[in-house]
N, C-alpha and C positions, 0 to 999 in steps of 0.2 A: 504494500500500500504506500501511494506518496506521502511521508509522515509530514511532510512542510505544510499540508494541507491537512487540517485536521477537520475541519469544520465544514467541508464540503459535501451536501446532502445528497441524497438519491437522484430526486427527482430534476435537479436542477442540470446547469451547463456550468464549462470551465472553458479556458483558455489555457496555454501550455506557454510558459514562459524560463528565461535563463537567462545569463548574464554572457559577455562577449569575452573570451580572455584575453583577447588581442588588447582591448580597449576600456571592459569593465562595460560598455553600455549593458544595456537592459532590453534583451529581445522579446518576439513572440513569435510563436511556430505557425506558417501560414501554407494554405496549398502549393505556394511555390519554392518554400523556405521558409527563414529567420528574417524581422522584420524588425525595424526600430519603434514601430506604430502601434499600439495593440488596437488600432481600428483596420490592420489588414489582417488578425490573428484567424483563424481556422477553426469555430464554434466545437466543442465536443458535448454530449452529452454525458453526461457525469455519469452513466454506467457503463462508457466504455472509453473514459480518462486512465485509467489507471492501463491499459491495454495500450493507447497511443503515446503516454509517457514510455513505455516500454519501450516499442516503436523509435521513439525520437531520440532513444539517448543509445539505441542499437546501430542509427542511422553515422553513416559516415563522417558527416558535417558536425557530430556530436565532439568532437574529438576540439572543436575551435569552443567550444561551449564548456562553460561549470554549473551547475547549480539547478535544472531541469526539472521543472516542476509543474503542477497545473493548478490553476488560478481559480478559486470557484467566482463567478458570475453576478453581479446584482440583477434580480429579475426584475426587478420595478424602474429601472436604469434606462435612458432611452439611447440605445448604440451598447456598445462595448465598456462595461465601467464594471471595473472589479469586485468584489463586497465586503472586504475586509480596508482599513484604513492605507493599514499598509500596502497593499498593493496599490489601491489608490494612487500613493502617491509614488510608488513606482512606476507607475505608468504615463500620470501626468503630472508630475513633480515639477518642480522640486517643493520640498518643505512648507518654503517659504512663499511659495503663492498663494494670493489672495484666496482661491477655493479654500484652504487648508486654516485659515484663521483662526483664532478661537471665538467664538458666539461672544460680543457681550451680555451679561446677564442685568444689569443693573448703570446708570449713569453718576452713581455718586461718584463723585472727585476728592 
């Protein structure tokens, strides 16, 4: 099972992601390869994720890759947008942009 992904249910979808070791980027596995975009990534459904993580890290081009894992999905998300914070911001980061803010709660000064 891919343990980096604990939290990834049945019924849903994933994306399959990795880092670049040439460069450290942050890819996603797409029908024609590795992409820097995870709006080109290669939709799975999460009952046959753990089968194409196999797949991908079997594949030749895995060998330019570290860290190979699958991504579970926000369903309520309109496009490609990961469910966890952190991939969030692995994907459309960095940290420090505006999406990533913290709420304010309250205006006292």
């Amino acid at each position: 099972m891919d343990v980096r992904n604990n939290r990834r249910d049945t019924t849903g979808a994933s994306v399959i992601t990795a880092n670049r070791l040439l460069d450290g980027r942050i890819v996603w596995l797409t029908p024609q390869g590795w992409s820097e975009h995870i709006g080109h990534a290669r939709v799975f459904d999460n009952a046959d994720i753990e089968d194409a993580i196999r797949q991908a890290k079997a594949a030749p081009d895995a060998r330019r890759l570290v860290g190979i894992y699958g991504v579970q999905l926000d369903p309520s998300a309109a496009g490609l947008s990961p469910l966890t914070v952190r991939e969030r911001i692995r994907a459309f980061g960095p940290s420090v942009h505006p999406d990533f803010a913290p709420v304010e709660t309250s205006n006292v000064h």
